[in-house]
C-alpha positions in Angstrom: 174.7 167.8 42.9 172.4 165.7 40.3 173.4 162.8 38.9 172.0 160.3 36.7 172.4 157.0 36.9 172.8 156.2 33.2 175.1 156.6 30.6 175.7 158.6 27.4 177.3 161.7 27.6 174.0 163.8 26.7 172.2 162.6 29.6 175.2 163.3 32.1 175.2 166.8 30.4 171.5 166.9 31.0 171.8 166.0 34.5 174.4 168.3 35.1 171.7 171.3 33.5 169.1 169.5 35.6 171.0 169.9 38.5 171.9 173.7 37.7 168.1 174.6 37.8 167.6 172.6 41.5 167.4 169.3 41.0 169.1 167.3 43.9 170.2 163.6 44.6 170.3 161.1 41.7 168.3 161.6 39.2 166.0 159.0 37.6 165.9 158.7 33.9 162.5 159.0 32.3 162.8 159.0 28.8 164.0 161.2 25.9 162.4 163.0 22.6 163.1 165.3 19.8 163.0 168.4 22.3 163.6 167.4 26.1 165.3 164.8 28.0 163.3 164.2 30.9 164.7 162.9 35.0 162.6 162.8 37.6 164.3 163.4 41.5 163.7 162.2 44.8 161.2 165.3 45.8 158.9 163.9 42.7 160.2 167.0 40.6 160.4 166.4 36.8 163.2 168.1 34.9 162.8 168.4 31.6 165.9 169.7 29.6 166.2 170.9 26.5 168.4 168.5 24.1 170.5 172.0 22.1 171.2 174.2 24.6 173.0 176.9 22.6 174.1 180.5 23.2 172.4 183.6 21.5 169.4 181.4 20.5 166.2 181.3 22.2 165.4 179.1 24.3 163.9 175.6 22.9 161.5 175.0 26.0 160.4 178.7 26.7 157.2 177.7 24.6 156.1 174.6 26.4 157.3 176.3 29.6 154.4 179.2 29.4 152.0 176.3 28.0 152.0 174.5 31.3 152.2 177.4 33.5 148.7 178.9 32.0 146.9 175.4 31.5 147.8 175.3 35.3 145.6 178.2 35.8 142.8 176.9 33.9 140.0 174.9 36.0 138.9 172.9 33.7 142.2 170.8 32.4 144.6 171.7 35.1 144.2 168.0 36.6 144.7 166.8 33.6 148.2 168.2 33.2 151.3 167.8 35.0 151.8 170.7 37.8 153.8 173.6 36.3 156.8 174.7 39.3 159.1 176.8 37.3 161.3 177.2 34.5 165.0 178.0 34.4 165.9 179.9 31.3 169.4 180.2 31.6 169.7 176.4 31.6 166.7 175.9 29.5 164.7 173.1 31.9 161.2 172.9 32.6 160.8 172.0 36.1 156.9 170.7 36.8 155.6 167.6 39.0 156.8 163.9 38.2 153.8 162.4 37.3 153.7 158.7 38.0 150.9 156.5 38.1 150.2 154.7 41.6 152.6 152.5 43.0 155.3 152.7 40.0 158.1 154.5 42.1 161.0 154.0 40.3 160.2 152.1 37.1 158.4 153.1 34.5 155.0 151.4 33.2 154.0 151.6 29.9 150.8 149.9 30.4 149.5 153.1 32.0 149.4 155.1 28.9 146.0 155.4 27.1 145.2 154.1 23.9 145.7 156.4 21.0 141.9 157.7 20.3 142.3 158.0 24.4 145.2 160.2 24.0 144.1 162.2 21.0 140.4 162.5 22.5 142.2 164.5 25.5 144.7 166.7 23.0 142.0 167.9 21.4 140.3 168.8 24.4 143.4 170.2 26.1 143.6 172.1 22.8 140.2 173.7 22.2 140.3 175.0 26.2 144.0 176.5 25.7 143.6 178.4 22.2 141.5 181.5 23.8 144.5 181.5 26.2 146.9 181.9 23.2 148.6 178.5 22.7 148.1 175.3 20.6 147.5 172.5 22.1 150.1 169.6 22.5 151.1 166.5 20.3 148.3 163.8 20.8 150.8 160.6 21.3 150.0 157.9 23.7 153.3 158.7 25.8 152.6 162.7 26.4 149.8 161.2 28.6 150.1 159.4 32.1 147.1 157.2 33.6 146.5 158.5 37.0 143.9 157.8 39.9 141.7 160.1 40.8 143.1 162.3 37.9 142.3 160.4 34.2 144.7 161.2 32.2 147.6 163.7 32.6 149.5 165.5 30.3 153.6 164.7 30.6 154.6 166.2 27.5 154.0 169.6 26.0 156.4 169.6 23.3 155.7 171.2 20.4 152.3 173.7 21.9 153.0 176.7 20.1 152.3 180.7 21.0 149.5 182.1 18.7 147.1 185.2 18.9 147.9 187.5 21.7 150.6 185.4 23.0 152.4 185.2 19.9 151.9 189.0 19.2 153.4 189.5 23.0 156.5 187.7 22.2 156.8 189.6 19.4 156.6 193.0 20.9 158.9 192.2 23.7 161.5 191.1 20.7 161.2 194.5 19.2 161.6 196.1 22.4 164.4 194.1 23.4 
């Protein structure tokens, strides 16, 4: 089973959920935010679970979860965001890569996030390529962004991309269909 080697009682609940949807060994903190608390395992999987898990609601990370698994797809951003791998709804946890910048196994470096015109420049782009494909684009903060070789920068977190045009219609017919 997951564990994680830290602390509070919302990130030992988190690992628990993390280790529900596959995660295996200790788990490595990452960081938190509004949406997700984020572990990262030995296999370099991220786990990203939602913060209010709660029953008859949906599901906070289904959103962010479809996001990543289309801008995947897409050719011209895909190396620029983090490898989507699944998503468990029934524990609410985005699983994609654990992005890491070279040589930083095991501690996380701040210095390898942009600057914030870097970080906004590649939102915006991330967001104009993704709104054909029904979704907004994601927050432009220096920290949902990971210097990588070879790759520029990649996309960490999708918090707050949103459904719109056919997506968002979609969603709303498989509501009213149940």
């Amino acid at each position: 089973t997951a564990s994680a080697t830290a602390s509070s009682p919302e990130r030992i609940a988190a690992a628990t959920r993390a280790g529900s949807a596959g995660a295996d060994g200790p788990l490595e903190f990452i960081g938190m935010g509004a949406e997700g608390i984020v572990f990262c395992d030995g296999a370099d999987r991220a786990y990203k679970v939602s913060r209010h898990l709660v029953v008859d609601q949906p599901p906070q990370l289904a959103d962010e979860a479809a996001f990543l698994k289309k801008a995947g797809q897409i050719p011209v951003i895909k190396q620029h965001v983090a490898k989507f791998y699944r998503y468990d709804r029934a524990n609410d946890v985005i699983v994609r890569e654990c992005v890491r910048p070279k040589g930083t196994r095991g501690k996380y470096v701040r210095q390898n996030m942009p600057s914030d015109d870097d970080a906004r420049a590649m939102g915006d782009r991330i967001d104009a390529v993704m709104r054909p494909y029904g979704f907004t684009g994601p927050e432009r903060k220096r920290d949902s962004f990971v210097h990588v070789s070879g790759r520029g920068l990649v996309l960490v977190d999708g918090g707050f991309t949103l459904k719109r045009g056919h997506e968002l219609v979609k969603e709303a017919l498989d509501v009213i269909n149940g």
